[in-house]
C-alpha positions as CSV (number, residue, x, y, z in Angstrom):
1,X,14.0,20.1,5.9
2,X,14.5,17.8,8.7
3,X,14.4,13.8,8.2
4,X,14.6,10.9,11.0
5,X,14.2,7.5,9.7
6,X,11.1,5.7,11.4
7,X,11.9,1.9,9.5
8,X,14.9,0.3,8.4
9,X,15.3,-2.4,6.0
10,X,15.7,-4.8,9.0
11,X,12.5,-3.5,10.5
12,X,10.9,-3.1,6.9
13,X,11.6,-7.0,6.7
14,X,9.5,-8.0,9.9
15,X,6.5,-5.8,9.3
16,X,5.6,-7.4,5.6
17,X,6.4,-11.0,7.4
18,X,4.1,-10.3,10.3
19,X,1.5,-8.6,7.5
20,X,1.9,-11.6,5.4
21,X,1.5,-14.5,8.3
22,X,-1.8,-12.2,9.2
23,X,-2.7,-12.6,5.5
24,X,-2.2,-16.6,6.0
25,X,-4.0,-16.5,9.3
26,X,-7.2,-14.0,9.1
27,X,-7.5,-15.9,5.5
28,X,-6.8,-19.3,6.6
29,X,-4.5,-20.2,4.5
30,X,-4.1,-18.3,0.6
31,X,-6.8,-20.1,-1.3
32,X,-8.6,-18.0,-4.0
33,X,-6.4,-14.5,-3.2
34,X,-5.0,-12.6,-5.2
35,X,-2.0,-10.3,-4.0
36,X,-2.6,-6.0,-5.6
37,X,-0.2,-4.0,-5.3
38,X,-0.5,0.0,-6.1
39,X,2.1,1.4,-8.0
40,X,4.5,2.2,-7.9
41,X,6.0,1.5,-4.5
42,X,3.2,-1.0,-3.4
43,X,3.6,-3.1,-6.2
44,X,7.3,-3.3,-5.2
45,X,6.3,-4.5,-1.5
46,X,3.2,-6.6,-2.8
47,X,6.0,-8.5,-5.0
48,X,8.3,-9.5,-1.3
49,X,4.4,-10.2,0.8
50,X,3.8,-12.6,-2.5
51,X,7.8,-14.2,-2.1
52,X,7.4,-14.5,2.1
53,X,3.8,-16.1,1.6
54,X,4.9,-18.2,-1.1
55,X,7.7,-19.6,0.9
56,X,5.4,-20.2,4.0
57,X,2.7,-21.7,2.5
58,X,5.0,-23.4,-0.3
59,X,2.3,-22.6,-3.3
60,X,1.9,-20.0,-5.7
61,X,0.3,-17.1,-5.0
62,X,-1.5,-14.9,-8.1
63,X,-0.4,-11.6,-8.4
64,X,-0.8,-8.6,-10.1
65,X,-0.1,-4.8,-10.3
66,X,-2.3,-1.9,-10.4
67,X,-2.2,1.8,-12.1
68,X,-5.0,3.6,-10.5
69,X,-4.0,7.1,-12.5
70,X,-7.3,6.7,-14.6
71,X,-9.8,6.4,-11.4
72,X,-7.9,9.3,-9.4
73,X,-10.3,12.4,-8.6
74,X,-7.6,14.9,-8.3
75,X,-6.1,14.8,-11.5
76,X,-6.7,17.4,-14.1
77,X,-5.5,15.3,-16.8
78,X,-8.0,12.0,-17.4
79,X,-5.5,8.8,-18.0
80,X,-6.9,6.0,-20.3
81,X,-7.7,3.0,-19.1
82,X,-4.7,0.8,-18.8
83,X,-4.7,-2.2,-21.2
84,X,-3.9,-4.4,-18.4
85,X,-7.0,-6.6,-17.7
86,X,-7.0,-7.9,-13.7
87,X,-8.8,-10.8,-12.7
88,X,-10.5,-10.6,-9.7
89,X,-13.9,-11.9,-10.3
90,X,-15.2,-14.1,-6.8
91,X,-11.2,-13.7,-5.8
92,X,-10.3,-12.0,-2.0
93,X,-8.6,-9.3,-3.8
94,X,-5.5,-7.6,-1.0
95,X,-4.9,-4.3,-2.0
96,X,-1.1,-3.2,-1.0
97,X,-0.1,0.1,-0.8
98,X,3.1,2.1,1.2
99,X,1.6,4.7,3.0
100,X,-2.6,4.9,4.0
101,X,-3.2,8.6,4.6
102,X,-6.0,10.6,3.5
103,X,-8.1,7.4,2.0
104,X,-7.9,8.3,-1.5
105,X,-5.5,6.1,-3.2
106,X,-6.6,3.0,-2.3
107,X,-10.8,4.6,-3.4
108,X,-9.4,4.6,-6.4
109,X,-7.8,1.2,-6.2
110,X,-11.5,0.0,-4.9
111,X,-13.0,1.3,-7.8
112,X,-10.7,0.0,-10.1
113,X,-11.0,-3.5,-9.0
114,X,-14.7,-3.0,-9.2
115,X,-14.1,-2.3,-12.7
116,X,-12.5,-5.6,-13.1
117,X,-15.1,-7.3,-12.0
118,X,-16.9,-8.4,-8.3
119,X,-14.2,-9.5,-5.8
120,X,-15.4,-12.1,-2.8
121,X,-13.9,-9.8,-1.0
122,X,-11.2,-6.5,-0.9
123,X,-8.9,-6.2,1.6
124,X,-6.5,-3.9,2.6
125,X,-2.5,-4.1,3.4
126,X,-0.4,-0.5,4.3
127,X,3.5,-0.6,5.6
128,X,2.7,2.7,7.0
129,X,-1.1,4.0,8.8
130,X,-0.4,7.9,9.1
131,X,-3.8,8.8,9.8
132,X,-5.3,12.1,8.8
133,X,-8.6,10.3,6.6
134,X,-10.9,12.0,4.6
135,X,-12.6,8.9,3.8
136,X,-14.1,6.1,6.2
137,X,-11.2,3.6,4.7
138,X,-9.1,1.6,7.2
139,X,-6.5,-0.9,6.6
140,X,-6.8,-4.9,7.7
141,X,-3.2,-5.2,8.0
142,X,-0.9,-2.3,9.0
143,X,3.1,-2.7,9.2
144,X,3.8,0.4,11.4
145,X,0.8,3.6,12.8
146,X,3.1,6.5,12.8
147,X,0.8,9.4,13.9
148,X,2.1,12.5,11.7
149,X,1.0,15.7,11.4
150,X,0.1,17.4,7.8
151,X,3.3,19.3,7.8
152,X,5.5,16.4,7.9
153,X,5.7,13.7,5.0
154,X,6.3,9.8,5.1
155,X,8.6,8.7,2.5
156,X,8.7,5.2,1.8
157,X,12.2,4.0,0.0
158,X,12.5,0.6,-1.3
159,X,15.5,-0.6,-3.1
160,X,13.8,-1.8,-6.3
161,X,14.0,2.0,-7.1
162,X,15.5,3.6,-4.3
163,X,18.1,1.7,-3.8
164,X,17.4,1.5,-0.2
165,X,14.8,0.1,1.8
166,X,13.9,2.1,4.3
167,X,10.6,5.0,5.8
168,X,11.5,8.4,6.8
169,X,9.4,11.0,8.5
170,X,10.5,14.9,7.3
171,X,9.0,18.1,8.3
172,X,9.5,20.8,6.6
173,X,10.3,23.7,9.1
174,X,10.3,26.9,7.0
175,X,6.6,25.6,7.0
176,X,6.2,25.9,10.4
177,X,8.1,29.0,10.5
178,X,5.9,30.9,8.2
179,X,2.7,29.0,10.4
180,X,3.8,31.3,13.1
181,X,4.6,34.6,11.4
């Protein structure tokens, strides 16, 4: 397995400052938002978005977390709802997640805060674009594109549970190996 780091916690540090001065900007300031973040490691880096915006702007910003186990379509297992209640009613509701890749995660995170109730608006916030969609999703606020192909997997460290912060791009070469065979 090979692994080259693409983000370091220095470069992980500027791209959720520039994502949350665009939040500030395309917003116009943080008036009726509400920060999302998808756990497990998007609730982490929705948290430090909330602390740099916070600073900026010198108010609170709301907050919350979201487990978006029980609206997943590829898990065998149905999870219960969780007992959490989120409210987003007439809020601009910015969904954060690590890494936007196939589209799925955060069309479960939609549906979720749908379930909640009907958000002004729901905008989207990934550290990492990798491409590859199955779903016409795309995010308003990107930290890094890192075009990948779908041998090779972004991993997204943060130190909350990592004890780093940091992305890493690894390919897994017996993969590609057994591709050619």
């Amino acid at each position: 397995m090979k692994q080259k780091e693409i983000l370091d916690a220095q470069a992980m540090r500027r791209s959720l400052t520039r994502i949350a001065h665009e939040i500030i900007e395309h917003n116009k300031g943080v008036d009726n938002i509400i920060i999302v973040g998808i756990k497990t490691r998007g609730e982490f880096l929705a948290k430090r978005l909330v602390e740099i915006i916070e600073n900026v702007e010198g108010t609170r910003v709301e907050y919350a977390s979201l487990d978006i186990r029980h609206w997943r379509d590829d898990l065998q297992q149905q999870h219960p709802l969780p007992e959490t209640a989120l409210n987003v009613a007439d809020k601009k509701v910015i969904l954060i997640d690590d890494v936007l890749f196939k589209g799925r995660t955060v069309r479960s995170a939609m549906d979720a805060i749908m379930y909640y109730g009907r958000a002004k608006e729901i905008q989207l916030a990934a550290l990492i674009d990798r491409g590859h969609r199955e779903l016409p999703i795309r995010a308003d606020y990107i930290g890094k594109n890192i075009p990948s192909s779908l041998q090779e997997q972004i991993q997204v460290r943060v130190r909350e549970i990592d004890e780093v912060d940091a992305v890493y791009i690894t390919k897994d070469e017996t993969a590609e190996t057994d591709n050619k065979a």
